[in-house]
Structure formats: C-alpha cells, structure tokens
LUMDRENTI-39316 format. One line per 5 residues: number of its first residue (from 1); their letters; for each residue z, y, x of C-alpha. Coordinates in pm, whole numbers. Last residue first. Example, Ala and Ser with C-alpha at 12.3 -4.5 7.8 and 13.67 -1.06 7.14 Angstrom:
2
2) sa) 714/-106/1367 | 780/-450/1230
end
This chain:
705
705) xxxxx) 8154/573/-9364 | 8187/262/-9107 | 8346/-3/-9195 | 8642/-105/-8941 | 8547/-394/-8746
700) xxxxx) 8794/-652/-8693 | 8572/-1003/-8683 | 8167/-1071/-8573 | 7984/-1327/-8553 | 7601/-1256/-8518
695) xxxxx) 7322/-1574/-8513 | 7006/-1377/-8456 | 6700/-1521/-8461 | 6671/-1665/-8816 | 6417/-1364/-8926
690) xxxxx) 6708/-1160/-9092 | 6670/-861/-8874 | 7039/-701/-8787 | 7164/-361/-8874 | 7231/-532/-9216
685) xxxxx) 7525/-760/-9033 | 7696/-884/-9368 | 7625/-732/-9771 | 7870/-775/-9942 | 7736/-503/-10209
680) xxxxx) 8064/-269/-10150 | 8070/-331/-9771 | 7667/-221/-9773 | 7759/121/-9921 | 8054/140/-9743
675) xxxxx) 7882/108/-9383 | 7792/-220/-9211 | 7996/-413/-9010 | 7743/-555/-8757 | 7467/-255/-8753
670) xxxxx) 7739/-26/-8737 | 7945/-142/-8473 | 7648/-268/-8260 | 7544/135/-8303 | 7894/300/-8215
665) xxxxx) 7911/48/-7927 | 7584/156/-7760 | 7711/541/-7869 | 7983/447/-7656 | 7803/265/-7323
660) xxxxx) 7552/551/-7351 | 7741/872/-7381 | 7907/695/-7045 | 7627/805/-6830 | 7540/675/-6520
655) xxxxx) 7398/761/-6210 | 7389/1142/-6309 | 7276/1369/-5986 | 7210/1015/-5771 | 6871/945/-6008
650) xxxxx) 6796/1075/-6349 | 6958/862/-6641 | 7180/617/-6509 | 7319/372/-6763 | 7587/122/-6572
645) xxxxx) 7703/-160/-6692 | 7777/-290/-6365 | 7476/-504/-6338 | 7322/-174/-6448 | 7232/-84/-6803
640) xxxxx) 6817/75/-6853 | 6764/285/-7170 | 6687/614/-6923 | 6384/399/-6771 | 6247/239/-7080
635) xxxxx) 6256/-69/-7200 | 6385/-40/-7585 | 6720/-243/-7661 | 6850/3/-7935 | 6501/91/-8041
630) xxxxx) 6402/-273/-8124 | 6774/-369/-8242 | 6752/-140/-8536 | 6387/-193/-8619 | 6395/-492/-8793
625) xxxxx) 6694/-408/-8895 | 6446/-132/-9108 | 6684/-41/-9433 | 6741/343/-9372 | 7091/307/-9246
620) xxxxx) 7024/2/-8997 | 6721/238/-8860 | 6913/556/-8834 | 7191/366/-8664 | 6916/220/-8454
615) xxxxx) 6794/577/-8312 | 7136/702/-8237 | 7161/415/-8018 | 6855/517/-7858 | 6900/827/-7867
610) xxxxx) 7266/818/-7658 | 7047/702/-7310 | 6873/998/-7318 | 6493/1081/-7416 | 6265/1223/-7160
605) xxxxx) 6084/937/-7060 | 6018/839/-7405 | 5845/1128/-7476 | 5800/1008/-7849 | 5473/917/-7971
600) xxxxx) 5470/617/-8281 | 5842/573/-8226 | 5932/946/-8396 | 5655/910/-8672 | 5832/569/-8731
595) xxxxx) 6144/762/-8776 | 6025/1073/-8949 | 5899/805/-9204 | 6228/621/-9269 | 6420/920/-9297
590) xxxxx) 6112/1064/-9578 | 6249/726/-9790 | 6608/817/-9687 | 6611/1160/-9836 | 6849/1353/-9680
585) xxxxx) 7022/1719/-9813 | 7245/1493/-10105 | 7439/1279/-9817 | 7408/944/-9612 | 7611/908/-9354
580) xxxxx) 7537/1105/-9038 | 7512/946/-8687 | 7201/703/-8892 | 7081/991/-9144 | 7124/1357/-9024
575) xxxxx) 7095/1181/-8655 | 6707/1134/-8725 | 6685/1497/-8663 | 6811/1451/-8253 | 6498/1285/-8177
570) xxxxx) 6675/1395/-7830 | 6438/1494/-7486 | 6060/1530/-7643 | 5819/1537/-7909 | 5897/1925/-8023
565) xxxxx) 5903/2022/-8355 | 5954/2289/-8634 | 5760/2554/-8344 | 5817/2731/-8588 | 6127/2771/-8785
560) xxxxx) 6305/2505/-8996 | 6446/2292/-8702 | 6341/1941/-8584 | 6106/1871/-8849 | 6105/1602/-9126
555) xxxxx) 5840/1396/-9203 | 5569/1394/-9508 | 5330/1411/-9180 | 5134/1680/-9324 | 5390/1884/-9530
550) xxxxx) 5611/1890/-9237 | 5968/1893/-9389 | 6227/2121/-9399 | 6591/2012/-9426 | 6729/2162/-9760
545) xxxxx) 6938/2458/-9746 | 7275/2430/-9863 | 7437/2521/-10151 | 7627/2345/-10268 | 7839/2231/-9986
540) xxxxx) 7839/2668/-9975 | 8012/2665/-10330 | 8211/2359/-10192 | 8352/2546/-9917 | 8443/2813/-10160
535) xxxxx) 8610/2653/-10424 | 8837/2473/-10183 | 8985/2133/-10330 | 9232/2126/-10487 | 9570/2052/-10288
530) xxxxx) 9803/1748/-10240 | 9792/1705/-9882 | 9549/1404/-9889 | 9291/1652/-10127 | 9247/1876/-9836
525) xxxxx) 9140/1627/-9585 | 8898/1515/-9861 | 8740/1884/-9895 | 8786/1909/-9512 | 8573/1570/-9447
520) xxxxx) 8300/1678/-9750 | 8287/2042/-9529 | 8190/1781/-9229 | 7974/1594/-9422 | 7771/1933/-9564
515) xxxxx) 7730/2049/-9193 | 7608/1730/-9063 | 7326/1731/-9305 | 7270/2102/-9174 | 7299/2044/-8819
510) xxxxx) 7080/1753/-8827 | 6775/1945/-8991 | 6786/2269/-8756 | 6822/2547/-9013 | 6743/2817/-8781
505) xxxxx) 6586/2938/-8417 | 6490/3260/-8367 | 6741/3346/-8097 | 6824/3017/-7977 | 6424/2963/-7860
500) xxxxx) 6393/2580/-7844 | 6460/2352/-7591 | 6850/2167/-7645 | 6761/1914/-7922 | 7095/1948/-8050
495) xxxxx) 7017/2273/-8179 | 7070/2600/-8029 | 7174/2844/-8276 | 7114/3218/-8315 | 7014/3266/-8542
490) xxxxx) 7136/3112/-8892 | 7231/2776/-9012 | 7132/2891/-9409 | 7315/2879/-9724 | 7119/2970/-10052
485) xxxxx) 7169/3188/-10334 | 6912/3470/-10233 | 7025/3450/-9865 | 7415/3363/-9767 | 7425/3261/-9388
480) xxxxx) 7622/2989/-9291 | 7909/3062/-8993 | 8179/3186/-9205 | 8177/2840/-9395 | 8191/2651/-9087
475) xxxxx) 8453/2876/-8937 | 8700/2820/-9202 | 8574/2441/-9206 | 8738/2409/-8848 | 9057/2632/-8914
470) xxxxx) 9166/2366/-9244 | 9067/2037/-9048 | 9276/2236/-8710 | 9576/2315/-8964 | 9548/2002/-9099
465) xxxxx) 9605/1773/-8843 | 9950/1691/-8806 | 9996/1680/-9196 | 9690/1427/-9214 | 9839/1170/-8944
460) xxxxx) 10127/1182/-9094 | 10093/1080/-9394 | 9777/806/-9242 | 10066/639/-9059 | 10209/422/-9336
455) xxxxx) 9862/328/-9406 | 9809/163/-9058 | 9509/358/-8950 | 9161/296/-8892 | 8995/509/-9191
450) xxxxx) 9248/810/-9081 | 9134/766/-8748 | 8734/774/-8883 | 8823/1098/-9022 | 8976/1220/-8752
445) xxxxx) 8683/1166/-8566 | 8449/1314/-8828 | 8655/1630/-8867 | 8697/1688/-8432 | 8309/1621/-8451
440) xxxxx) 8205/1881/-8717 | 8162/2198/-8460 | 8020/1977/-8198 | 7656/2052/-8363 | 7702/2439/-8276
435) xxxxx) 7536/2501/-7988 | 7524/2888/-7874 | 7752/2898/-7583 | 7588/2573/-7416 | 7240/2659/-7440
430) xxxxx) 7235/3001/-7235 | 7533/2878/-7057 | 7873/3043/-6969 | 8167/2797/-6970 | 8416/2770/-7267
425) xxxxx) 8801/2847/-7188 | 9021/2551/-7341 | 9252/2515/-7039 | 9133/2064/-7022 | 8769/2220/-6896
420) xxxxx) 8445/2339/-7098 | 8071/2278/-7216 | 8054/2330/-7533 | 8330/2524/-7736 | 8495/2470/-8072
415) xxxxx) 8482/2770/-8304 | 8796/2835/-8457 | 8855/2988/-8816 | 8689/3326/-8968 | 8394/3472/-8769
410) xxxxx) 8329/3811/-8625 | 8173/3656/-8282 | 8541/3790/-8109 | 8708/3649/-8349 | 8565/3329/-8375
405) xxxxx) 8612/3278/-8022 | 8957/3376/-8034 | 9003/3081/-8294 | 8888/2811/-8038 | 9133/2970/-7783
400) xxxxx) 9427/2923/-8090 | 9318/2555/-8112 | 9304/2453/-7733 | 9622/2278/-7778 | 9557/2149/-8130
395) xxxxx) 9220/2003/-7985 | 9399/1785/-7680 | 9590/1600/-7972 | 9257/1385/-8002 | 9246/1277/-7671
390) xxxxx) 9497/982/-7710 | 9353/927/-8072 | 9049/787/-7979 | 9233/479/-7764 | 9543/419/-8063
385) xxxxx) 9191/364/-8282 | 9083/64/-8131 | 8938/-144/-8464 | 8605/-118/-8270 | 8508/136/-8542
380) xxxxx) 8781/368/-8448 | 8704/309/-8041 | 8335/382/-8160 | 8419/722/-8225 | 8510/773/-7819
375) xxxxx) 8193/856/-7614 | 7964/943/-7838 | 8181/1168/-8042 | 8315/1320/-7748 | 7965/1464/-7645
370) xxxxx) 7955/1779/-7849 | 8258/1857/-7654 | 8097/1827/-7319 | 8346/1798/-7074 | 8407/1915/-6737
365) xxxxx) 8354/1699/-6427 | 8160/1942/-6217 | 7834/1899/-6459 | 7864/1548/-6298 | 8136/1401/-6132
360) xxxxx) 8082/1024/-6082 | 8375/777/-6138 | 8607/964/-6372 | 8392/936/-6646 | 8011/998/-6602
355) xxxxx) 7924/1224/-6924 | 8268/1375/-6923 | 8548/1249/-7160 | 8778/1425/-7415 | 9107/1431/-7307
350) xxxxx) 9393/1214/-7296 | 9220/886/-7208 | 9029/627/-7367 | 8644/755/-7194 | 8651/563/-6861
345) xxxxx) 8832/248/-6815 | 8829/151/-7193 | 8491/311/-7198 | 8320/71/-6878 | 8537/-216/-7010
340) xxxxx) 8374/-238/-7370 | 8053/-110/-7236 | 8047/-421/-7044 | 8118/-650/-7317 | 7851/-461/-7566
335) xxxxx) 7579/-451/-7255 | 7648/-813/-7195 | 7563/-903/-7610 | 7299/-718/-7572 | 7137/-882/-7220
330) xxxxx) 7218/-1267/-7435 | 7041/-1177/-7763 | 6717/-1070/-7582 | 6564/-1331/-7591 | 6564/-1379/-7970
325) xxxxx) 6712/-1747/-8037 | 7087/-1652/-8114 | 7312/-1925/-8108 | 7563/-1700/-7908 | 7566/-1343/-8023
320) xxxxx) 7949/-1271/-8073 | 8073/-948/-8227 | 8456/-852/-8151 | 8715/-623/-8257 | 9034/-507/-8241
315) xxxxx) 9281/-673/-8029 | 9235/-995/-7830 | 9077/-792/-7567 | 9284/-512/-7543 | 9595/-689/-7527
310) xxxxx) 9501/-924/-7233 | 9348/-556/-7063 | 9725/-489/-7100 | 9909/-828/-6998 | 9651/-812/-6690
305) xxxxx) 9681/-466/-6589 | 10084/-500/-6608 | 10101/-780/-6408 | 9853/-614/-6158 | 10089/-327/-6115
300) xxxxx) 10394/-516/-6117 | 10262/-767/-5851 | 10122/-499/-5632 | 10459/-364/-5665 | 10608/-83/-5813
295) xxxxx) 10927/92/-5713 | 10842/453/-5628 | 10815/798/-5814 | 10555/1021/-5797 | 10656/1368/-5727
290) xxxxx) 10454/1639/-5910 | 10076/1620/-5999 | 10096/1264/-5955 | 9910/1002/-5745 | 9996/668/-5675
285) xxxxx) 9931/396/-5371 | 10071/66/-5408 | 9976/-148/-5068 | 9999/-516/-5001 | 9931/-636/-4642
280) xxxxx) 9898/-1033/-4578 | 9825/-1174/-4218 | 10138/-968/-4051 | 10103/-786/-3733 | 10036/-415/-3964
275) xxxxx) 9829/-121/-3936 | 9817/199/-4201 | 9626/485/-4133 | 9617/864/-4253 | 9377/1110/-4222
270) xxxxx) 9380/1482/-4376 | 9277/1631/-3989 | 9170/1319/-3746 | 9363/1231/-3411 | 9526/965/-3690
265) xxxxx) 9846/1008/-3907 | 10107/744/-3917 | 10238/428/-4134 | 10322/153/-3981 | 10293/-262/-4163
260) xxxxx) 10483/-478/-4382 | 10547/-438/-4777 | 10351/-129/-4864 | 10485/142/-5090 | 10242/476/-5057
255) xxxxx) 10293/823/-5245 | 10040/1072/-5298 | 10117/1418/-5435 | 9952/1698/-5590 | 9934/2064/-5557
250) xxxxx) 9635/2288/-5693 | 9624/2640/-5639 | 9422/2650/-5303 | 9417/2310/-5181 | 9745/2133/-5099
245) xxxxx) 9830/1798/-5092 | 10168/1655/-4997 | 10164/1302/-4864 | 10442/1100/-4893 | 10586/790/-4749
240) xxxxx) 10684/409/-4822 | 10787/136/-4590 | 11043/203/-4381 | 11204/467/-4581 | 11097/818/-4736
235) xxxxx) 10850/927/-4478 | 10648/1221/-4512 | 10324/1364/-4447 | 10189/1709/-4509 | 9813/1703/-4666
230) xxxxx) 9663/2056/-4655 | 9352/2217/-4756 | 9097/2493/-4652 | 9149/2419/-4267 | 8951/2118/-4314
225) xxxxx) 8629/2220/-4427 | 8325/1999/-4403 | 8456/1719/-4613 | 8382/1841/-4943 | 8450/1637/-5234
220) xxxxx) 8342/1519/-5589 | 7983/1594/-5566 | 7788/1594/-5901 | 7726/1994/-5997 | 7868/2127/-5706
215) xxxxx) 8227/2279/-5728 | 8388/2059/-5422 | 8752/2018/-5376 | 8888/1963/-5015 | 8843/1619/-4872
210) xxxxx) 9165/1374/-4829 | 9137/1035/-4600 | 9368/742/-4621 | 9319/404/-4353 | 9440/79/-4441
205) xxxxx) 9377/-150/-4110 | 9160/-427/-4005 | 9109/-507/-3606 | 9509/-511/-3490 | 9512/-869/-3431
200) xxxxx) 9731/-945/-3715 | 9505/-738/-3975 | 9226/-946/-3869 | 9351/-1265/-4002 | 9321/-1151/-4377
195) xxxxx) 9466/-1055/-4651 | 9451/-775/-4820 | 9670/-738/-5171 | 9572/-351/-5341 | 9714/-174/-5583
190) xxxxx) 9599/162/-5777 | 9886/384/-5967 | 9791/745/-6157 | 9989/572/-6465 | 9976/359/-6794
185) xxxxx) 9747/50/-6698 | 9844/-11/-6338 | 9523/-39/-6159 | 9400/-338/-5991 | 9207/-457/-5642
180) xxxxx) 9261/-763/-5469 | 9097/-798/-5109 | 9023/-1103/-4900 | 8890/-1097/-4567 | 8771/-1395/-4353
175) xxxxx) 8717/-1394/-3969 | 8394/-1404/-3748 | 8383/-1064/-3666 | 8345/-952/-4049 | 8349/-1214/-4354
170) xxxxx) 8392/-1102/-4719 | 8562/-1127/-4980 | 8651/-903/-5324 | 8881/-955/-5623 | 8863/-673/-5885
165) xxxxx) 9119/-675/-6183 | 9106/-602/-6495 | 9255/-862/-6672 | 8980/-990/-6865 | 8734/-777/-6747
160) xxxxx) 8764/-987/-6425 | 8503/-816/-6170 | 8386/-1023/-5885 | 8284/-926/-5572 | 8126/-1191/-5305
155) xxxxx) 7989/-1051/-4933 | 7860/-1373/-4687 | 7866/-1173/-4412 | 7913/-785/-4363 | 7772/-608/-4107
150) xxxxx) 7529/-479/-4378 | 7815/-245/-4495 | 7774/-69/-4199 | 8036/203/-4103 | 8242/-23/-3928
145) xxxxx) 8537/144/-3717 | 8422/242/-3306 | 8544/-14/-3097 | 8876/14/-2925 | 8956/-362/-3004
140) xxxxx) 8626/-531/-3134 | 8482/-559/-3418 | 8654/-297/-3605 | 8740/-272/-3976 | 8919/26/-4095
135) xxxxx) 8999/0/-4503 | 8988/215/-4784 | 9162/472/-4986 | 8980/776/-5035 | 9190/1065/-5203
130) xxxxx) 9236/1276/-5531 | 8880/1365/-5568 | 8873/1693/-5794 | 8789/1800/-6111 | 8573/2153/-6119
125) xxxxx) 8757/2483/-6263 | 8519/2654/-6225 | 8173/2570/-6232 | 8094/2764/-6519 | 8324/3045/-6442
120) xxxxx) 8197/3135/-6168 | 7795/3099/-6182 | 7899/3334/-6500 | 8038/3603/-6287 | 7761/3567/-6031
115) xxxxx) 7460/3594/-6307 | 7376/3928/-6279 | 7414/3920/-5919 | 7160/3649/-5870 | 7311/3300/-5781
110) xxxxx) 7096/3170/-5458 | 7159/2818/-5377 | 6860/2613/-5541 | 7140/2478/-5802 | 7283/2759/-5875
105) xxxxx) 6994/2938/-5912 | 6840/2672/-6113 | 7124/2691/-6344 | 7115/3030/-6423 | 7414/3153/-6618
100) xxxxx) 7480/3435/-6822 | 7530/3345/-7174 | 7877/3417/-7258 | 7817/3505/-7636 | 7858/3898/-7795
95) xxxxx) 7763/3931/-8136 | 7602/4252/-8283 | 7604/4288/-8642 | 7664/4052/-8897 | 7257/3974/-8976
90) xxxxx) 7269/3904/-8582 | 7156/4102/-8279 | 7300/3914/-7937 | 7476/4055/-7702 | 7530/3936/-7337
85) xxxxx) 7845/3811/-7196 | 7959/3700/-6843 | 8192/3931/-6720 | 8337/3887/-7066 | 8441/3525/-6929
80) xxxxx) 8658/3727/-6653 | 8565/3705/-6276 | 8858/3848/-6075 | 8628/3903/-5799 | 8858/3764/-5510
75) xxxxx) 8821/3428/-5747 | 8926/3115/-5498 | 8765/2849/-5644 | 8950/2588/-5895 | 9117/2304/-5858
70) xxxxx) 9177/1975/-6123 | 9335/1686/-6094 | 9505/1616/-6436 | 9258/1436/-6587 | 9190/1184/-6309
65) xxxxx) 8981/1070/-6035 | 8938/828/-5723 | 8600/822/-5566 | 8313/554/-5453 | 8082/785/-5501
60) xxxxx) 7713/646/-5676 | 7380/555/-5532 | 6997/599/-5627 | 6729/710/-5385 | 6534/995/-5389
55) xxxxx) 6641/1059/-4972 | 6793/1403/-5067 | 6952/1232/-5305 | 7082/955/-5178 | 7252/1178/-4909
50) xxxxx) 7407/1393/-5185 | 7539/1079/-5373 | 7732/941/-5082 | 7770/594/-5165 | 7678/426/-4776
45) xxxxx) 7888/784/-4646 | 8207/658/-4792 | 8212/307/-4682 | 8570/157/-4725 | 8646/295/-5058
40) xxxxx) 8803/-58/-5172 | 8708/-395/-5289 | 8491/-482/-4986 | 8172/-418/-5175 | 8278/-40/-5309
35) xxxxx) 8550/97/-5549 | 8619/311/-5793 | 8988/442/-5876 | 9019/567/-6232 | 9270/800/-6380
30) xxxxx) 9351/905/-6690 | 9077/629/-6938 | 9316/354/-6787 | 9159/277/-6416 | 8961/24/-6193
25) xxxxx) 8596/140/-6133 | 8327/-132/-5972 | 8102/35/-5800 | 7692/-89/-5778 | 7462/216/-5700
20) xxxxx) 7475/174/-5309 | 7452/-163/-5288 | 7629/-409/-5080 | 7524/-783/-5163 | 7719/-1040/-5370
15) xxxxx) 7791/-876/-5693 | 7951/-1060/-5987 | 8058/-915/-6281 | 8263/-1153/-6555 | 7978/-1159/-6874
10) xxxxx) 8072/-1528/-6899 | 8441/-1427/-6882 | 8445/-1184/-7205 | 8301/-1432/-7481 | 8522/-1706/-7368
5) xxxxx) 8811/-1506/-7339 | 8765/-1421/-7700 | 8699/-1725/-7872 | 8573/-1581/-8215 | 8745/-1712/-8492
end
C-alpha cells in the first residue's frame, strides 16, 4: 500500500517571499477564501489583477467566493436574450441563436448599439467577492496601516494538504506574527488563530472591507463606488455581530465570532475592524445568503477541515512515482498532488466549475459547460465520485431551459448551453451559442458515476437520470443532418477548436466520434431501465459520417469542410480517440499519425493547458507511452504549474486555469489504470514508457471506458 501521508506531505507548499501570483485558497468546491503571505487578504492592492495588468505583469486576487454569490447589473433596458439573436439559414429553415456580442468592444470599452443587449446578458449575472478579511499592521501607533508586503521579515507560508490548513509567520516592527488559516469543509465558514504581541499594543488588528460587484471579465470587485452597496452592522452579543450586505438585488450576510477583542466600524464606508489587548485573537467569519448561524470555533472549523481533507486523502485513489529514474518523475508526481487539492478546493462543488474556481474570476465567473468534463470526470476515475456528483443534479434544474432552446432552434430534446450562470439562461457569443461538443458531457459523466458507484446505488442513480439521458440524445438525433443515407454535424457548428467559420463549418472529426459514444451512453442508459434500445438513435449511430481525412498527410482534419485544418489553439481532433474511447468512426493507426503530424508543428504557444492532457490520453490510447508523458509534461508557456499548482495561461486576465489541474488528473488516471480494453488483457500503467524509468504504484482507480 501506498503511504499516503507520506506521498502528500513532501509536496506540502512552502512560500517564503511575497509574490503577487502565489495565493493559497482554503475552501470546499462552494466557497473558497484565498489568501496572501501573511495568511489572510491583508494586501489587496499587491494582488490586484487590473494593476498587474496594465503593468504586463502576473498576479492573482486574494478574494473570497462562492456559488451562491451572485449580482447582477441594474437592467433599465429590460434586455431579453431575444434582444440578442440573429438568424441563421439552415436546411430546417431559419434558426435564431443569441449571437450578438463583441468581445473586443467590451473589452476596449465601447459596446456598439447592436451589440448592447448581448454585452448585457453575457456579463450578467457576474459572481461576486463576498468580503476581504485581513489584517491592519502598523508600525507605529497612529501610523498609516502597512501596505508593503516587503516590510515583512523573515516571511514563511506553508500549505498542509493534508488537513487543509494554511499556517503563516512573519516578523513586522520587531515582533512575531503567527496566523492559522482553515475552512470548515461543509459551509461558507473561514477561521483564523493570530497571535502575536502586536495585537496587545494596539499595532495588529482584523480589519473587514466590502466592494460592490464588478462585471469585468476577471475583476471580482469594485471599490470605486460606495453609495451603490450597503453593509449594516449589528451586534448579537459581546463577541459576535452581523453585517448585512446589500448591492442591488443581491443580499447576503456575514457573521463574526471572535473570542476577545471590539468590534466597530472605521471613518471608512463598508469597513469594519476588530482590535483586542489579548496576545491570541481567533476569528470565525461565515457567509450565507440568509442568516448564518453561530457557534463554531476556530477549533471546530479546523477540526472539521482536518478529519475531512484526512478522509479525502486516504480515500480513492493514489499513484506514487518514487523510484522513478526519469527526471521528471518527481515535478509530475507534485502536479498530480497539487491538482488533487487545487480541484477538491475548487471544482467539487454544486455546480459546474469556472475556468479559475472561486479564486480568480474570469469570463465573470460563469461556467463553461463544455468545460465540466475537464474539470470534474477525473473525480470518477480518482475513485471520488460523491465530488462529481454534487454538481451533477444542477442539470435537472436547468433541464426544461435546455429544452426551450431546442424549441426555439426547431429541435426535439434539450440543448445544453455554453457559456452560462447557476439560472440556466445561455450568454450571447458568436462561438459560444453555436458549440455543440458539451452536448455529450452530462452522458459521459454520468456514465463514469454509474462506473464508480456502489452497485446498490447504480438503481437509482439511472431512474434519477433518465429523463435528462433520454432529452439529451433526443436532441442529438434531431441535431444530425440526414443526406443520401448518411448523418452529418451540420452548419452551423463551432467546433471545439473555436476559429473557423460556424456557418459553413461541418462534420468536425471530434464531434462526430463523440457523437456516436454519447448515443452508445443513452442506448446503455436505456437498457438499465429495462427497455430496448431506441431504433432510431441507433439508425443515426449507424450512420454516421466518417471523419475526413487529408489524403496527403493520411491524417485526419479538424472539420470536413475547407479550410479542414488549422495548426493552432486546441488539437481538439485527437480528442475522438484519447477523451473519446475507442469507437467504429476512428481508426487508431491514422490516430497515431494525426498525432505525430500534430507534435511535428503545432502552435504551441497557442494551445491550452487541457491539450496537453488531452494529448497523452490520445497517446496512451493509441499505443505510444512513450509519448504519453512527453506531451503531458511538454515545456511550454501555457503547460507551466505554479509553486501553487497553478496553470496560468495568458497573464493577470486568467492566472490559472483549473481545466488544467483536472484534465492533468483525467490523463495520470488513464495512463495508470488503463481503460477496459487494457483491464481485460492485464495489462498495468500502459500510459507509461516501459524503458525502466518509471516505477508507478498506483491503488483505487476506477477503469476508465
């Protein structure tokens, strides 16, 4: 057996120097509190993301997040999503999509009229910054509070991913401080234990400040209007108060329980600040969209975090690289422990997760649906499966909006959206409305759930979700296009590799492979409840067009219609065998090809930080290990994982990307347990090259399909 503890503390995080791109996040996959060198949100402007920016340098907010907080822009306009439609000519008629939406515009400031419904509603609603928590240091009595994190001596931060918790200290006018961060595991709930000389003499201090929402593409806050919010104090004993938050439509409260100290509001609007005579301050602070209720303290909270992160750890599974000989065993092996935390924290909660969690807030902190696979299917694999299904229930609610959409486009069943919030309504985007490679991701999650499932929950788990298998095919099989006997991915569609010409675009080659394994999903989904399966899905299974191929290269393209190919952003055909499991539309042999045609001159600079995992699925799949660990560990800048665990992609807008840390997972997964081709032969690890290098253990993966 694989000693677990082991394995987890030598990858503990350590950082011992402020830096504006290193947070450490505390959380439960709902809410996440990130913090900064002194173990709380202490220097706000040092991790502003906009400043970085603007001076091309890289740094991430130091925020607190959830899925519930969520606001949305005053709309004197009424904006409707039909505001934002344009029509489209199709072989059905005329189809109406909600295209309008010019995202240089927004982001250069000026939205064009045409486009103002659609600026709207895309950025609306956006998820909001529930409140910086950090603390006031001064140097001196009446001095003006630190806003240097360089004034700082002697700074050392650890991270325990074993029980989640953050322990950070530091010197500052010539006395020690000592901060314990940790989240309670189940609630909106973040703890803290300072201690410290300074808080006696009056120079350290808690202090609470509240922005108003912000609808930008990254920033979580706005601090530049105060009279567009409220926070009303109140005190409910001696040591605990409220804060009631108002902005616009959204309410929320915040509730404080500290065990010595006063409580008051400063000269400043939306600022509160705690100050004690004691040496030791500890400090629950929760949010809640209602009341929150009392009681914790810090020792429930990080009692809780440890027996829970205990749990996770020595549950499921875990792969082991020590022994190896290739040099790059050891940075793997940290990037799989580290992606561990970073999705547990991140991407495990109740809905699907955005690209940077709840830490950063880009695309306004909505969701990309065709994203969820990335971030959560490897929870199934991982043996995890409790974590995947938590946002899995989210679909059902949003199941009769995904139907109106396939109404209104003349389709049968519900189309599931792009790029959209926890009500269901899709945003307007010119790529967004027309992609249609999410459509099979609720089927193959809940197909890997039904793989990692006790089997006396597997009855149940099929009845709750057939309605959404059964409504998900419907549309699949309304989609394809019936021409001389075959079934075609018709235009419009905007394939995964997001730059080609929607309206002439067809047949793109990982669509359709995906396509036939999702309808295989349904058939089996189908056959669980007792019935046949469906005549006319399989007639289009059937079928299907084949991929096309370029007759030169013996590859295959991109999409079927010229331009068949372009060399940059995601490889995103190699997914119909690596992502996809194999099928009767894929040829591995031609597979193998388009994938050393893909390494031999790929834009690498313009891939993302989910191709390369994608990449060494299709490599374990198609036989190369060899080259299965080459592409998932390939030096280049979007491939790069921060001591945090990090994987940025372009600068302060998206300073890391969670799509990463899962599809990392998915791939190590994969390549360790093999698939049920490889579990039938015995074969062990045949993602990983056999040239006595690499010494993998590995125990509690769930095979892949």
């Amino acid at each position: 057996m694989i000693d677990r503890e082991a394995l987890v503390r030598r990858h503990t995080i350590e950082i011992t120097r402020p830096d504006p791109s290193h947070v450490l996040t505390v959380g439960n996959g709902d809410f996440a509190y990130t913090a900064d060198i002194t173990g709380m949100q202490t220097f706000v402007s040092y991790h502003d993301q906009s400043a970085a920016l603007a001076e091309q340098r890289l740094a991430v907010h130091n925020a607190t997040m959830s899925n519930w907080g969520w606001h949305s822009m005053p709309n004197p306009d009424g904006f409707v999503l039909d505001d934002a439609m344009s029509t489209y000519r199709t072989s059905r008629g005329p189809v109406r999509y909600p295209d309008k939406f010019d995202i240089a515009s927004i982001m250069g400031g000026e939205v064009p009229e045409e486009s103002r419904a659609g600026a709207w509603l895309h950025t609306n609603p956006h998820r909001i910054d529930l409140g910086r928590v950090g603390l006031r240091l001064r140097s001196a009595p009446g001095a003006e509070p630190e806003t240097d994190p360089g004034a700082l001596t002697n700074p050392c931060q650890r991270l325990d991913l074993w029980t989640g918790t953050i322990t950070s200290g530091f010197e500052y006018a010539g006395h020690e401080v000592r901060v314990t961060t940790v989240a309670h595991p189940h609630h909106a709930r973040v703890a803290f234990r300072i201690e410290s000389e300074l808080l006696a003499s009056g120079l350290a201090g808690v202090v609470l400040r509240f922005p108003y929402a912000s609808d930008g593409f990254f920033r979580t806050s706005d601090w530049t209007g105060p009279a567009r919010h409220e926070s009303t104090p109140e005190r409910l004993g001696e040591r605990s108060a409220r804060i009631r938050r108002v902005l616009d439509d959204t309410v929320y409260a915040v509730r404080l329980d500290w065990t010595e100290g006063a409580f008051s509001a400063t000269r400043e609007p939306h600022e509160f600040e705690l100050t004690g005579s004691a040496t030791v301050l500890e400090l629950v602070v929760g949010f809640a969209p209602g009341e929150e209720p009392g009681g914790d303290t810090f020792a429930s909270v990080a009692g809780a975090a440890e027996a829970w992160w205990r749990g996770f750890w020595t549950a499921g599974a875990a792969v082991d690289f020590a022994g190896s000989t290739d040099p790059r065993a050891a940075e793997l092996e940290r990037r799989v422990v580290l992606s561990q935390y970073q999705t547990a924290v991140n991407n495990s909660g109740s809905l699907p997760p955005q690209e940077s969690g709840l830490v950063a807030n880009s695309w306004q902190g909505k969701f990309h649906l065709e994203m969820h696979w990335w971030h959560a299917a490897h929870f199934a694999a991982w043996g995890r499966p409790e974590l995947l299904a938590r946002s899995m229930d989210w679909y059902l609610s949003i199941l009769e909006s995904a139907r109106e959409t396939a109404r209104r486009q003349s389709y049968e069943g519900a189309r599931w959206p792009k790029h959209i919030g926890p009500d269901g309504r899709e945003s307007p985007s010119d790529i967004g409305a027309l992609l249609v490679w999410q459509q099979p991701h609720p089927l193959y999650l809940l197909e890997l759930l039904y793989r990692g499932a006790q089997e006396e929950r597997r009855t149940e788990l099929v009845a709750r979700f057939a309605e959404l298998v059964q409504e998900t095919a419907q549309f699949m099989v309304s989609f394809v296009e019936e021409r001389s006997g075959v079934y075609h991915l018709p235009a419009p569609v905007m394939p995964a590799q997001e730059f080609y010409d929607a309206k002439t675009t067809e047949d793109p080659t990982f669509e359709l492979a995906y396509w036939w394994y999702g309808l295989q999903i349904a058939q089996s989904w189908r056959e669980r409840l007792g019935l046949d399966r469906d005549k006319r899905w399989q007639h289009v299974q059937d079928n299907l067009a084949t991929p096309h191929r370029d007759p030169d290269r013996g590859t295959y393209s991109a999409i079927a219609t010229v331009p068949h190919l372009r060399r940059d952003d995601h490889p995103s055909m190699l997914c119909a065998l690596g992502v996809v499991p194999a099928g009767p539309l894929i040829d591995a042999r031609v597979m193998e090809a388009t994938l050393l045609d893909v390494l031999d001159d790929w834009q690498w600079d313009s891939a993302w930080g989910w191709d390369f995992p994608a990449m060494a699925m299709t490599a374990a799949r198609v036989g190369r290990p060899d080259l299965a660990v080459d592409v998932l560990l390939m030096d280049t800048p979007k491939n790069t994982y921060s001591l945090v665990g990090h994987n940025p992609q372009f600068g302060s807008p998206l300073p890391l990307y969670n799509a990463a840390n899962g599809g990392l997972l998915a791939a190590v997964s994969l390549m360790a347990a093999g698939w049920d081709a490889t579990d039938a032969t015995g074969s062990d690890c045949p993602g990983f090259p056999r040239d006595g290098r690499w010494q993998v253990r590995h125990e509690g993966f769930n095979v892949w399909p």
